[in-house]
C-alpha positions, 0 to 999 in steps of 0.5 A: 660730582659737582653741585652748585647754588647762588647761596652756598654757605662758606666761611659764615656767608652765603656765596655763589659757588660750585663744590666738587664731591669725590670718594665722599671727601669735598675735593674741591670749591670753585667759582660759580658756573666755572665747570659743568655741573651734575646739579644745579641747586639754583637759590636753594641754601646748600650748608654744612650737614647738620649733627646731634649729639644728644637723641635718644630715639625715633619711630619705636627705636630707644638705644637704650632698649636697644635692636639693631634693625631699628638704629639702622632705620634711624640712621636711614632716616635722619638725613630727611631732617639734613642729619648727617651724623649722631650720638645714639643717647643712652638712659639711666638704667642697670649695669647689664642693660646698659653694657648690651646697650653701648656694644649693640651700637657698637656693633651696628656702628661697625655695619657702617649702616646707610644714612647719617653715621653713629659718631659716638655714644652719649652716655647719660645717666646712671651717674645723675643726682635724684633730685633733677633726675627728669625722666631717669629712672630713680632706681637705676641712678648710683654713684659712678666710678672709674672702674665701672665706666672702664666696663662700659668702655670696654663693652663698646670698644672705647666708642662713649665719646660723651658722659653726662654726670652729676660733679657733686656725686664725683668724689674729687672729680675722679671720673671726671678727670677720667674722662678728660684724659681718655677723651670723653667730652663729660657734660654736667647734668641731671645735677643739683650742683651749685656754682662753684662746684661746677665751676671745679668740674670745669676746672677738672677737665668737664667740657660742658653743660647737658641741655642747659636750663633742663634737670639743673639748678637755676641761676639767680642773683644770690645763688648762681647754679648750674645755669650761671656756671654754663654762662659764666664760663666762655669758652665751655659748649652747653647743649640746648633743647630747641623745640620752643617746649623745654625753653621759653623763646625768650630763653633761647635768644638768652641762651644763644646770647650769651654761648654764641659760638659754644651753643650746640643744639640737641633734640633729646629726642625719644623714641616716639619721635616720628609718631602723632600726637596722643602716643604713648610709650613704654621710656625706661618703665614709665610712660610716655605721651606725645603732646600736640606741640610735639613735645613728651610728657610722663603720664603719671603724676606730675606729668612732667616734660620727659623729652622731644620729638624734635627735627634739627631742621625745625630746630633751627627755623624756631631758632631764626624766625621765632626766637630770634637767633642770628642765622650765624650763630643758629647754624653754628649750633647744629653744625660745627660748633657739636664737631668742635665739642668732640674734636672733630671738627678737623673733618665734619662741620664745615663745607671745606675742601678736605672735609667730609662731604655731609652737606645739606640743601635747604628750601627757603621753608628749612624743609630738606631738598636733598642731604649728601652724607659723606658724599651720598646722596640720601633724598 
């Protein structure tokens, strides 16, 4: 199969091209009009697919909460959004949920079900600080160690590829250099941490920060924290929540500033995603509603924001036309820069030949016109 388009996105500019799509691998890219072809994208941007490495449910679905038949539906549904791959994201919760949580993953990952792929698990949360815990459950938070993260491995054959933690509540970086050395992308979060304990954690192997500005200690002039570590050290990712909700606009174009080609872009969307506004429900034992700015708020106290119900391609719009990102670098954030995160940037991220063929065709509005996952068409 070969697609084309006046604009397709190749080596951080658009161009006129042709790319052929073979056994779900880009085989070759070509001059446009060079040969004939099965589809003709005219004007419309075709980029690379888009990734979400930290989400944690749609339309009813938690992953935590778990039931096959609703991550498959999740999968099938995410290439409307130009998804083409993701990191089912699990919450604080008890030891035996959270072991039949990552096997069921697992297990559907197996299925290798229709839709954007399940790349791995984000693993967040029970090793997170009280103070920033958000939406996390406070009675399921305990201190974690290796042993007990080898169960979860286990249970899911190796699959948890991300870890957020606290570093403070890890006793000389044990399971953090765990991790490192296993291949486990540990992100820090959910922590009262100061600078140069965060520092230390990077040191220790960490790769990066969770949803940079939420559940973590501010950066001030004084006191730098979390945040001034996520900005300080170059060459470290650091997730960002991009629904204009969790972060100001202003915020965004700070933080984008300053990560450039280390910022990832998340949803840290729940399972309310794909409902109106003024729907509640049931997160880890608290309740959920849906906001009219599409945004999650806990119902009880002091309300505070749980999570999103955010699309990537709308993340990415709010990133350009709001917030005022450059289209590069925005790009970059749902696309190769979470593939570089987790080291698989050598096959996902890019519209190369040789790469997996996850492509997506943007009308000028960032609606989806057409998301090809490993070379299937999904619209």
């Amino acid at each position: 199969m070969i697609i084309q388009s006046r604009r397709v996105y190749l080596s951080s500019g658009f161009n006129e091209a042709q790319i052929e799509i073979e056994d779900g691998k880009i085989k070759g890219i070509y001059k446009y009009g060079q040969y004939p072809v099965d589809k003709d994208f005219g004007d419309l941007r075709i980029v690379p697919g888009f990734y979400d490495v930290h989400t944690h449910g749609y339309l009813g679905y938690d992953t935590t909460a778990g039931g096959k038949d609703g991550l498959k539906r999740w999968a099938k549904d995410l290439p409307k959004e130009g998804v083409c791959g993701f990191f089912p994201t699990t919450l604080t919760q008890s030891h035996d949920t959270l072991k039949k949580a990552v096997a069921e993953v697992n297990e559907v990952k197996k299925e290798d079900p229709e839709g954007a792929q399940i790349l791995g698990i984000h693993f967040e949360g029970p090793y997170i600080d009280v103070t920033y815990k958000g939406a996390q459950p406070e009675e399921y938070i305990v201190k974690g160690t290796v042993e007990e993260f080898k169960e979860y491995q286990d249970a899911c054959d190796g699959l948890i590829k991300i870890i957020t933690l606290a570093p403070e509540h890890d006793d000389d970086f044990a399971l953090t250099r765990y991790c490192a050395e296993t291949g486990v992308c540990v992100s820090i979060g959910h922590t009262d941490t100061d600078y140069e304990t965060a520092v230390l954690a990077l040191a220790n192997g960490a790769k990066g920060f969770t949803h940079t500005y939420n559940g973590m200690t501010a950066l001030s002039h004084r006191a730098n924290g979390a945040v001034g570590a996520a900005f300080r050290s170059h060459d470290t990712f650091a997730e960002c929540i991009c629904d204009g909700n969790h972060s100001t606009l202003a915020a965004l174009n700070i933080f984008f500033r300053e990560k450039q080609n280390y910022g990832v872009m998340i949803t840290d969307s729940l399972m309310c995603k794909g409902y109106p506004a003024g729907t509640v429900f049931d997160f880890g034992g608290q309740d959920v509603e849906i906001y009219p700015d599409g945004s999650a708020h806990i119902t009880t106290g002091k309300k505070q924001l749980a999570g999103s119900t955010l699309k990537v391609n709308e993340g990415l719009k709010i990133l350009v036309e709001r917030a005022l990102v450059p289209f590069e670098t925005a790009l970059d954030a749902c696309t190769v820069n979470p593939m570089r995160y987790v080291g698989m940037d050598d096959r996902k991220g890019r519209i190369r030949t040789g790469y997996d063929a996850d492509i997506v065709v943007l009308n000028d509005d960032y609606s989806v016109a057409q998301t090809y996952c490993r070379g299937k068409e999904q619209l």
